[in-house]
Biopython code that builds the backbone (N, CA, C, O; Angstrom):
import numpy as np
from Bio.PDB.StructureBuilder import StructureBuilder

atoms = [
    (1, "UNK", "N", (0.824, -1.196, 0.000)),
    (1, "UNK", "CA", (0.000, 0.000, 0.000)),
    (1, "UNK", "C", (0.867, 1.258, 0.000)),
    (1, "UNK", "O", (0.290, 2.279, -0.374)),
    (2, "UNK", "N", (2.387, 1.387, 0.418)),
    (2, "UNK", "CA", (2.921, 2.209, 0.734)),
    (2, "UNK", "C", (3.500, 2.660, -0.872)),
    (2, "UNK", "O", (3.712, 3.802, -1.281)),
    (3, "UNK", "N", (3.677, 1.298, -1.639)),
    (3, "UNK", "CA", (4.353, 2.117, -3.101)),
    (3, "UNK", "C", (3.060, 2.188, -3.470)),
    (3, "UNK", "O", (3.169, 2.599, -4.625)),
    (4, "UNK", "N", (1.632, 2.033, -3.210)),
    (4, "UNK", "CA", (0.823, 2.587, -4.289)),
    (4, "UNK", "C", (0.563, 3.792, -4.153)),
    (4, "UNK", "O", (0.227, 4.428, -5.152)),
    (5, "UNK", "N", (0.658, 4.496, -2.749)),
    (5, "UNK", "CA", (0.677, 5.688, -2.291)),
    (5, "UNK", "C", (1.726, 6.389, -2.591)),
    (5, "UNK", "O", (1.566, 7.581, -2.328)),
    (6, "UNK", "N", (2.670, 6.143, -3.007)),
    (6, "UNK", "CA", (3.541, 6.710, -3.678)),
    (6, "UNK", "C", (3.569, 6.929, -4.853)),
    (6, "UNK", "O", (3.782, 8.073, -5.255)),
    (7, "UNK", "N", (3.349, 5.830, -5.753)),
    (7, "UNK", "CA", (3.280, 5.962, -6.984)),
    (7, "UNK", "C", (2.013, 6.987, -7.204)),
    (7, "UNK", "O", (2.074, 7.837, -8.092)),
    (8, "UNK", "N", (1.056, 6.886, -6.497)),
    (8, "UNK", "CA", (-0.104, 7.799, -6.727)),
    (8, "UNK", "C", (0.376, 9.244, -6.715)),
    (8, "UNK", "O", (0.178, 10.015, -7.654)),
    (9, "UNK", "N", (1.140, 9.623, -5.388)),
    (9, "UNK", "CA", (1.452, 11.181, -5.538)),
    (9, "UNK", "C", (2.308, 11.575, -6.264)),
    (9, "UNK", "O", (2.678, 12.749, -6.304)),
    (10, "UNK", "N", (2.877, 10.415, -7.136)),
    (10, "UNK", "CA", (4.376, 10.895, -7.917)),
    (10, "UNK", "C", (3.445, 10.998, -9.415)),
    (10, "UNK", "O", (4.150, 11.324, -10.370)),
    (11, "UNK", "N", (2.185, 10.801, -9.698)),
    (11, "UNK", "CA", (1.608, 10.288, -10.903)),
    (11, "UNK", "C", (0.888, 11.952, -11.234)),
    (11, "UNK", "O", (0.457, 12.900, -10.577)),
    (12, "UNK", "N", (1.067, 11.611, -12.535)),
    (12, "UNK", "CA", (0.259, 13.118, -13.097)),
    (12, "UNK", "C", (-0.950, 12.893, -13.299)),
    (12, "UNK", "O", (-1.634, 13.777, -13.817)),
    (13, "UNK", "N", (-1.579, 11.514, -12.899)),
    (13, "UNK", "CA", (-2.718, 11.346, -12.949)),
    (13, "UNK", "C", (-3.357, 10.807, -11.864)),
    (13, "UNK", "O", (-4.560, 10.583, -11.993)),
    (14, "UNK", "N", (-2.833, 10.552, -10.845)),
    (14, "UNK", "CA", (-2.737, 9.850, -9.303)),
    (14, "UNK", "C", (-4.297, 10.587, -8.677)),
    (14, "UNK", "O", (-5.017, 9.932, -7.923)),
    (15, "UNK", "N", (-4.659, 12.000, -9.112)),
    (15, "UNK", "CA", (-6.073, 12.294, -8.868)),
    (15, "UNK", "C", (-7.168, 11.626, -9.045)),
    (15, "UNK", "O", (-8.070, 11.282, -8.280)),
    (16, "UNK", "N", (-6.891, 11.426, -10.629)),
    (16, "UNK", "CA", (-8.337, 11.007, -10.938)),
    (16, "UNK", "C", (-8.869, 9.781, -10.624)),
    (16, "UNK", "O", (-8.594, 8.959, -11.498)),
    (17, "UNK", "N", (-9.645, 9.248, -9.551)),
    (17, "UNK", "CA", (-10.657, 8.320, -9.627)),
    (17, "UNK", "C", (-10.649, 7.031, -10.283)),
    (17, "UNK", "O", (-10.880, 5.938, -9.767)),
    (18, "UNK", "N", (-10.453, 7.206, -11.086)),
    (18, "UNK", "CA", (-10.311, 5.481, -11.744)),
    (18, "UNK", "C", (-8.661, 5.351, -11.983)),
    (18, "UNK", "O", (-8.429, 4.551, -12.889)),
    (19, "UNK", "N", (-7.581, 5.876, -11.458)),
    (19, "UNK", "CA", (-6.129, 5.500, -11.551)),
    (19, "UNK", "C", (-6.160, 4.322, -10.460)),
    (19, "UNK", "O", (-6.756, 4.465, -9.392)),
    (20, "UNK", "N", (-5.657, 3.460, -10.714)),
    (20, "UNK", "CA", (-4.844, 2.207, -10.066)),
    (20, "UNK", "C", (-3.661, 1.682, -10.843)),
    (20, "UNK", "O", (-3.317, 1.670, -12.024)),
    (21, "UNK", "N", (-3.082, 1.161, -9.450)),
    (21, "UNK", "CA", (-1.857, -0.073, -9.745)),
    (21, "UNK", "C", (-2.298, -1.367, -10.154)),
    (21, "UNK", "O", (-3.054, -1.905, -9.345)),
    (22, "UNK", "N", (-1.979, -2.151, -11.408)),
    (22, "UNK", "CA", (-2.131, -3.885, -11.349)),
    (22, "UNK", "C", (-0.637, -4.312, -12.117)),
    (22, "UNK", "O", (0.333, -3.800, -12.674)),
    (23, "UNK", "N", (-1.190, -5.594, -11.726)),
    (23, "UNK", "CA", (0.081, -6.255, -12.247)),
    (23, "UNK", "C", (-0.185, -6.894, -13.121)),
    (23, "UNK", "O", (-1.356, -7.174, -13.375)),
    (24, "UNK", "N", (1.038, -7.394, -13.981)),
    (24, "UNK", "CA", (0.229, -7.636, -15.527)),
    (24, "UNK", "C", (1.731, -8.630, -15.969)),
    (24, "UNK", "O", (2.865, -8.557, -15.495)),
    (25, "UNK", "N", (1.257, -9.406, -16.901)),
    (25, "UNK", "CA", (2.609, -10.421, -17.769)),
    (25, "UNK", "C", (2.544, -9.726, -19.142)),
    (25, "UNK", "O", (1.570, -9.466, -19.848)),
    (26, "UNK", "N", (4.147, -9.452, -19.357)),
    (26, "UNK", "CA", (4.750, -8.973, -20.507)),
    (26, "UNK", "C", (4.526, -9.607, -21.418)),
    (26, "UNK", "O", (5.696, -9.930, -21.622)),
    (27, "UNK", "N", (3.784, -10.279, -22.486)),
    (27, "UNK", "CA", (4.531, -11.580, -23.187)),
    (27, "UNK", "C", (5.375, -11.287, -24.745)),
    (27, "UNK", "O", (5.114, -10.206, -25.270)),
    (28, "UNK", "N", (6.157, -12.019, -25.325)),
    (28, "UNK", "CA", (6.703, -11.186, -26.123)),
    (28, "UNK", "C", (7.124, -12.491, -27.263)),
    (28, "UNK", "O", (8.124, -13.203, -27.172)),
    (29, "UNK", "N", (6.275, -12.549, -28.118)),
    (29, "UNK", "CA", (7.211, -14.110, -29.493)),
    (29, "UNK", "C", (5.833, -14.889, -28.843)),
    (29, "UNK", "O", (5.916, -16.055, -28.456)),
    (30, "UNK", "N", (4.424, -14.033, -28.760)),
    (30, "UNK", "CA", (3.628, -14.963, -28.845)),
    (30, "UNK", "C", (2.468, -14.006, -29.169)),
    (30, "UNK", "O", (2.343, -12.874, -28.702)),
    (31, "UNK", "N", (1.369, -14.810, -30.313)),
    (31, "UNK", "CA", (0.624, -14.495, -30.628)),
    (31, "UNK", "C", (-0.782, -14.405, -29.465)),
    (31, "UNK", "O", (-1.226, -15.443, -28.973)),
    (32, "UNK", "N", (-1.392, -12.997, -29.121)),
    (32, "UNK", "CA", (-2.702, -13.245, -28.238)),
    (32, "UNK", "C", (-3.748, -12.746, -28.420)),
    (32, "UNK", "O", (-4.670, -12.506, -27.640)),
    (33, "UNK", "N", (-3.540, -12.448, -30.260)),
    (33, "UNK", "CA", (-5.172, -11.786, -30.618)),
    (33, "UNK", "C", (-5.651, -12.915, -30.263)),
    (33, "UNK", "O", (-6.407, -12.586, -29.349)),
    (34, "UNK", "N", (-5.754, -14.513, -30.416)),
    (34, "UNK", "CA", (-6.981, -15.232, -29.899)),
    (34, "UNK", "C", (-7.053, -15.067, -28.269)),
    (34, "UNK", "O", (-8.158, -15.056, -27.728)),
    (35, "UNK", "N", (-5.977, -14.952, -27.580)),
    (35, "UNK", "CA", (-6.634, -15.015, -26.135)),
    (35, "UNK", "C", (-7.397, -13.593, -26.217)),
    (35, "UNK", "O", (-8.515, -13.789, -25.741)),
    (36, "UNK", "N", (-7.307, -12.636, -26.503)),
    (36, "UNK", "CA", (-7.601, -11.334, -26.165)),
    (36, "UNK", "C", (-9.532, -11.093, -26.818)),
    (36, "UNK", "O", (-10.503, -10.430, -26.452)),
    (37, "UNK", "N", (-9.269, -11.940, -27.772)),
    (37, "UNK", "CA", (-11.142, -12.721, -28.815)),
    (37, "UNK", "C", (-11.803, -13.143, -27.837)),
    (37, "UNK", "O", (-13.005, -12.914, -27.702)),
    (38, "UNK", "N", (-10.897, -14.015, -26.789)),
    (38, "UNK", "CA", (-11.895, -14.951, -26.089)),
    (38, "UNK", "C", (-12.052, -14.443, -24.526)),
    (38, "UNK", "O", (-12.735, -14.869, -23.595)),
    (39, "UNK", "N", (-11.321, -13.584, -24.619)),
    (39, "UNK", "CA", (-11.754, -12.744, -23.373)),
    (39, "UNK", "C", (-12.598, -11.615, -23.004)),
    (39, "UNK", "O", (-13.063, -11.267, -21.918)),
    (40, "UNK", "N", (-12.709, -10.960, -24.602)),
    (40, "UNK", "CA", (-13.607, -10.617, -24.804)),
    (40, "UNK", "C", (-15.331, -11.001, -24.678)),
    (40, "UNK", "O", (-16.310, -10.298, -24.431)),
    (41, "UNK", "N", (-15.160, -12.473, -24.977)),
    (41, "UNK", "CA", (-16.595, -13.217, -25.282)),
    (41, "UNK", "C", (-16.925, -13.499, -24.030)),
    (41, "UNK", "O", (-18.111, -13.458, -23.703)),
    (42, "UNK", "N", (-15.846, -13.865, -23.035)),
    (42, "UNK", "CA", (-16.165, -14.172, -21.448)),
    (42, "UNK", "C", (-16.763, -12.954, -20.915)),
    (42, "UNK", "O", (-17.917, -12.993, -20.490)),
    (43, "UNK", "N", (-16.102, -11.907, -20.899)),
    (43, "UNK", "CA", (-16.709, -10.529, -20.566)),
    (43, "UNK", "C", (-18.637, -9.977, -20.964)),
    (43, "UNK", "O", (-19.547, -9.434, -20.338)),
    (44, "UNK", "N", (-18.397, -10.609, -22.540)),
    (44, "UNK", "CA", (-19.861, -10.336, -22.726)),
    (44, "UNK", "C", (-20.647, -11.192, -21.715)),
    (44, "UNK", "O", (-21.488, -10.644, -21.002)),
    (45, "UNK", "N", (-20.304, -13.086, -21.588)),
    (45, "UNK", "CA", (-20.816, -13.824, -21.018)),
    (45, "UNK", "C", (-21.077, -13.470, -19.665)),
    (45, "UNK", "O", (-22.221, -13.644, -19.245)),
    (46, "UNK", "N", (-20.043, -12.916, -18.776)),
    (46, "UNK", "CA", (-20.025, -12.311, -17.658)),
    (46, "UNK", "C", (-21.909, -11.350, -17.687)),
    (46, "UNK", "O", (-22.885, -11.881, -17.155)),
    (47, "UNK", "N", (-21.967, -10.362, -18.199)),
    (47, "UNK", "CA", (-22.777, -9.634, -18.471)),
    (47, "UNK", "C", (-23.891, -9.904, -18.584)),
    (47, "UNK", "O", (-24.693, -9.302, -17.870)),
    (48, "UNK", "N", (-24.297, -10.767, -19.387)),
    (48, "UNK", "CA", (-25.210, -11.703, -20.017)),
    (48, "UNK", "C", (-25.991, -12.400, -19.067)),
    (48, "UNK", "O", (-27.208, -12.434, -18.888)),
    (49, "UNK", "N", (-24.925, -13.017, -18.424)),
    (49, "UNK", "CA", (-25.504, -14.197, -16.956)),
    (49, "UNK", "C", (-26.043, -13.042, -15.526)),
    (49, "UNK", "O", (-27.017, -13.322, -14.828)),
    (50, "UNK", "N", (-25.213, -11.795, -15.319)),
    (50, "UNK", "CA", (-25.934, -10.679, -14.482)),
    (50, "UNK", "C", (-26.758, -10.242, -14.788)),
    (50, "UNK", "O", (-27.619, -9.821, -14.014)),
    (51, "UNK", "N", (-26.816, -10.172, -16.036)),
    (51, "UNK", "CA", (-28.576, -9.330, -16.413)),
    (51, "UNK", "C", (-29.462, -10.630, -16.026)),
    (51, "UNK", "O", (-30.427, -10.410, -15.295)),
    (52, "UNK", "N", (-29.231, -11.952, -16.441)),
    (52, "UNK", "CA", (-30.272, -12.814, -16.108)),
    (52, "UNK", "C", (-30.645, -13.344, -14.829)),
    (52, "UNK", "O", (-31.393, -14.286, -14.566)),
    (53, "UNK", "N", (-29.942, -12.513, -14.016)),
    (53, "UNK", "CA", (-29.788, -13.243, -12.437)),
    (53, "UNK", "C", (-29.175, -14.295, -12.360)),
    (53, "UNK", "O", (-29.413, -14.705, -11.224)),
    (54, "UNK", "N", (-28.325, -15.215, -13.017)),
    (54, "UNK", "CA", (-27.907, -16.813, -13.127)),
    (54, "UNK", "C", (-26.618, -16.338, -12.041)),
    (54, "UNK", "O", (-25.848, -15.386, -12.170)),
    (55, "UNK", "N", (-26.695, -17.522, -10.764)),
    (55, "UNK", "CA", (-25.990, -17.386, -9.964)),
    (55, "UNK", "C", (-24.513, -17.744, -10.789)),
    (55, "UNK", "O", (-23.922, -18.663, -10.222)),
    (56, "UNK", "N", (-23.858, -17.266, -11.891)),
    (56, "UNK", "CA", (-22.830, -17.996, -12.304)),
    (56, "UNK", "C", (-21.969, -16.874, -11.989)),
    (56, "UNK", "O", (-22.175, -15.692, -11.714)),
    (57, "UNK", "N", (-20.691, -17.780, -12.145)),
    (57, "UNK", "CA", (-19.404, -16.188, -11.758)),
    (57, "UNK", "C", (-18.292, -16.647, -12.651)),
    (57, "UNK", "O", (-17.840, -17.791, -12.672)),
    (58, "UNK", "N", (-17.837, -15.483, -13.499)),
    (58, "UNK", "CA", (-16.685, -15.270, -14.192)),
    (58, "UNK", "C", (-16.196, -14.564, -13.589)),
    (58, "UNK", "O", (-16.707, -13.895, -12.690)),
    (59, "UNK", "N", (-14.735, -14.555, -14.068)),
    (59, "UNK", "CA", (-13.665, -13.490, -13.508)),
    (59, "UNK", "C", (-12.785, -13.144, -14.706)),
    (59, "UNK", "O", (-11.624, -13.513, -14.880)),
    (60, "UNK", "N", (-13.703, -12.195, -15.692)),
    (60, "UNK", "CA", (-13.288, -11.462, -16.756)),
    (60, "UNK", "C", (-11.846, -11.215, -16.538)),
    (60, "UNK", "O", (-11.862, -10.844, -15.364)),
    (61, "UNK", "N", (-10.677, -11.183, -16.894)),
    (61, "UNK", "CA", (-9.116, -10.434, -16.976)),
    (61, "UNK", "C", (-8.957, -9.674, -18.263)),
    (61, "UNK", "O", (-9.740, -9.782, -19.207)),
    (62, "UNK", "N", (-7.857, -8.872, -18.244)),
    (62, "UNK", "CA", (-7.866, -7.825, -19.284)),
    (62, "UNK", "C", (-6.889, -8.247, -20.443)),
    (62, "UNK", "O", (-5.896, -7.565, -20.186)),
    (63, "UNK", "N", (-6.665, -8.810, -21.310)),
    (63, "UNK", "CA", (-5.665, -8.457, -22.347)),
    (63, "UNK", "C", (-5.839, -7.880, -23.209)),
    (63, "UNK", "O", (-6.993, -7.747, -23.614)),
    (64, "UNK", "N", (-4.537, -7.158, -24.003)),
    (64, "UNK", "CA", (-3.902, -6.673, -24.704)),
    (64, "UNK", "C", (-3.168, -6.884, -25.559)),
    (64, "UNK", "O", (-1.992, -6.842, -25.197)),
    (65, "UNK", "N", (-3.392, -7.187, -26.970)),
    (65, "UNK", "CA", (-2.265, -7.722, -28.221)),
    (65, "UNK", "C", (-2.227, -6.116, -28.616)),
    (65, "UNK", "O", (-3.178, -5.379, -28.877)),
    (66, "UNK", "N", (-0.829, -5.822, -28.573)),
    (66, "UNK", "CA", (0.033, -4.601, -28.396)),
    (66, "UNK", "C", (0.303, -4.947, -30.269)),
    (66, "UNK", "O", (-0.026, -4.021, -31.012)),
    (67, "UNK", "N", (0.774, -6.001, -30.815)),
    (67, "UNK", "CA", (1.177, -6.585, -32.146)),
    (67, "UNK", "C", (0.965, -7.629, -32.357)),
    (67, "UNK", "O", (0.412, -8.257, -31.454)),
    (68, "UNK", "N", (1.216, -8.181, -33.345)),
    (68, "UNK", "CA", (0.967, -9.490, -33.534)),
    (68, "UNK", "C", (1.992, -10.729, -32.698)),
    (68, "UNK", "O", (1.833, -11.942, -32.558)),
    (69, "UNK", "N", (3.057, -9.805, -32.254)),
    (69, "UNK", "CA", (3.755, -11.297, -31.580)),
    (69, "UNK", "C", (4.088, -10.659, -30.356)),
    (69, "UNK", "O", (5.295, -10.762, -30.136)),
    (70, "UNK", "N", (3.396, -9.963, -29.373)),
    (70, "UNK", "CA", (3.247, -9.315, -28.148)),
    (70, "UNK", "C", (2.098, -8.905, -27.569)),
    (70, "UNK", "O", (1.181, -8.559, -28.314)),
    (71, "UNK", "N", (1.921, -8.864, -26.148)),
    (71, "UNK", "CA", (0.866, -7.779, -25.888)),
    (71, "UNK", "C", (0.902, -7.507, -24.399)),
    (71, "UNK", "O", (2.005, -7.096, -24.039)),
    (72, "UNK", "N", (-0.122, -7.638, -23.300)),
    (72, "UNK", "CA", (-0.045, -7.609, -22.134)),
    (72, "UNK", "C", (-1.643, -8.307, -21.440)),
    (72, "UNK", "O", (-2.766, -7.937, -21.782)),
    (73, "UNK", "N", (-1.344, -9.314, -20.474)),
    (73, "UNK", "CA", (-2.465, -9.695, -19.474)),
    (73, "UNK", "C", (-2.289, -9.805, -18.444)),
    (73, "UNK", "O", (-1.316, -10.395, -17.974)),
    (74, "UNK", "N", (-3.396, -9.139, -17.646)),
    (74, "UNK", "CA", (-3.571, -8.846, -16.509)),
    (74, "UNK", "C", (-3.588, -9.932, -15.563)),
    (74, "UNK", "O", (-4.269, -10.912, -15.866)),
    (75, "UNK", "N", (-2.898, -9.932, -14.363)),
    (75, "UNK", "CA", (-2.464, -10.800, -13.290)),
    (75, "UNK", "C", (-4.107, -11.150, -12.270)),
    (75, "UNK", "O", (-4.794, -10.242, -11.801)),
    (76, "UNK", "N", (-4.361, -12.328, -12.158)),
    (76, "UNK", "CA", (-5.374, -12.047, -11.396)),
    (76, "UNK", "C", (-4.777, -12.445, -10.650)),
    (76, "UNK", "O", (-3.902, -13.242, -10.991)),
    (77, "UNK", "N", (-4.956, -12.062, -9.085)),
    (77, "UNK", "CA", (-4.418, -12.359, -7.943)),
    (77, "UNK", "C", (-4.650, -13.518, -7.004)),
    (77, "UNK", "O", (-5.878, -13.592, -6.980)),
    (78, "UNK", "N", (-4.211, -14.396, -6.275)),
    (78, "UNK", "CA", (-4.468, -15.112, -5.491)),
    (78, "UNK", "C", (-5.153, -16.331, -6.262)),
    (78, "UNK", "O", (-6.138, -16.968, -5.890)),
    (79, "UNK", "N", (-4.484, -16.486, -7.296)),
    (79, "UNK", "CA", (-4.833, -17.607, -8.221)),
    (79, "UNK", "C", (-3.565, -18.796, -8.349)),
    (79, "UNK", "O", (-2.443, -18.380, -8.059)),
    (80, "UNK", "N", (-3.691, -20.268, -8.773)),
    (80, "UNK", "CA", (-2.660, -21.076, -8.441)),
    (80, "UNK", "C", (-2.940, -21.419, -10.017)),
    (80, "UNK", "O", (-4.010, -21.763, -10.521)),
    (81, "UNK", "N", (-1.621, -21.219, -10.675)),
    (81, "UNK", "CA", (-1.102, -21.294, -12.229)),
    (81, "UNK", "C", (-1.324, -22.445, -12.489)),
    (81, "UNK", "O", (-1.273, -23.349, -11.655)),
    (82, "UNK", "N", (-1.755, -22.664, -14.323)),
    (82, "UNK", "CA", (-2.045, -24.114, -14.756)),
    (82, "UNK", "C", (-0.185, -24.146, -14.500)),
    (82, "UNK", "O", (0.096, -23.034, -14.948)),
    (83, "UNK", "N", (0.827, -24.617, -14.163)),
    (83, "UNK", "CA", (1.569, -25.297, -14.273)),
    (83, "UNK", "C", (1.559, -26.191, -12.703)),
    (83, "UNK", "O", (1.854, -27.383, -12.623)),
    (84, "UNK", "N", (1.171, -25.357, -11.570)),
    (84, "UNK", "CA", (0.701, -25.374, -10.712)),
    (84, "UNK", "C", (-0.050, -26.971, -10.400)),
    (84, "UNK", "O", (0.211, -28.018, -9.807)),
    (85, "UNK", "N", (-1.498, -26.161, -11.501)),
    (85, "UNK", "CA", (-2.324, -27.292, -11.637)),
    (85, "UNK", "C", (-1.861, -28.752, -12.019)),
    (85, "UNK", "O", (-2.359, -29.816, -11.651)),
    (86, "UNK", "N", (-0.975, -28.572, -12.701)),
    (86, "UNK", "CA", (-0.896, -29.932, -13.594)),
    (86, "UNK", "C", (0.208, -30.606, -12.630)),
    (86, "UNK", "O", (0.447, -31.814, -12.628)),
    (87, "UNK", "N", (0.685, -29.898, -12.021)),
    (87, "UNK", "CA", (1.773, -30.755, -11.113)),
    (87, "UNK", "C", (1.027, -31.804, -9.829)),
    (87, "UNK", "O", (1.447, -32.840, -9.313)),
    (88, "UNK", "N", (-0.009, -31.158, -9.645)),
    (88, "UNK", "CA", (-0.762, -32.019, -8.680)),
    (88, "UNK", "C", (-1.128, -33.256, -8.949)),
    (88, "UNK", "O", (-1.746, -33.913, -8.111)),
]
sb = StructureBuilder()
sb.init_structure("model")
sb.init_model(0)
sb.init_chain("A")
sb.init_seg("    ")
for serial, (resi, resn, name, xyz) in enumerate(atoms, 1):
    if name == "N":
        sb.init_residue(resn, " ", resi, " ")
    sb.init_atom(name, np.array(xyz, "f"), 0.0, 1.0, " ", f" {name:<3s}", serial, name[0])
structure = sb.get_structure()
């Protein structure tokens, strides 16, 4: 909390209201217009299932294809990685 409070007063935008800190993976020599397609479609789905009341829960994340062989996605937190998974 102490570097976000920092980074906030050092920021030329640290005022406005919707500024935050996240953490995010670089990736770089990989294609993610399809992840970034299908995260999109989860997001609508997300939406879709709240308007209908359906007790279901997504957890939309953000990416970014910056180019075709780069981009950026967002870290969700307190999550245990498919490599994680598969070791079990």
């Amino acid at each position: 909390l102490d570097i976000e409070n920092r980074l906030r007063n050092s920021s030329p935008f640290g005022h406005l209201p919707t500024w935050g800190v996240g953490c995010l993976i670089v990736k770089s020599g990989d294609d993610i217009r399809q992840e970034q397609l299908a995260m999109q479609l989860i997001s609508e789905f997300d939406k879709i299932f709240s308007a209908a009341n359906l007790s279901l829960w997504l957890r939309p994340y953000r990416v970014l294809a910056t180019d075709p062989n780069s981009g950026l996605i967002e870290l969700v937190p307190s999550v245990m990685s498919i490599h994680a998974l598969k070791d079990r």
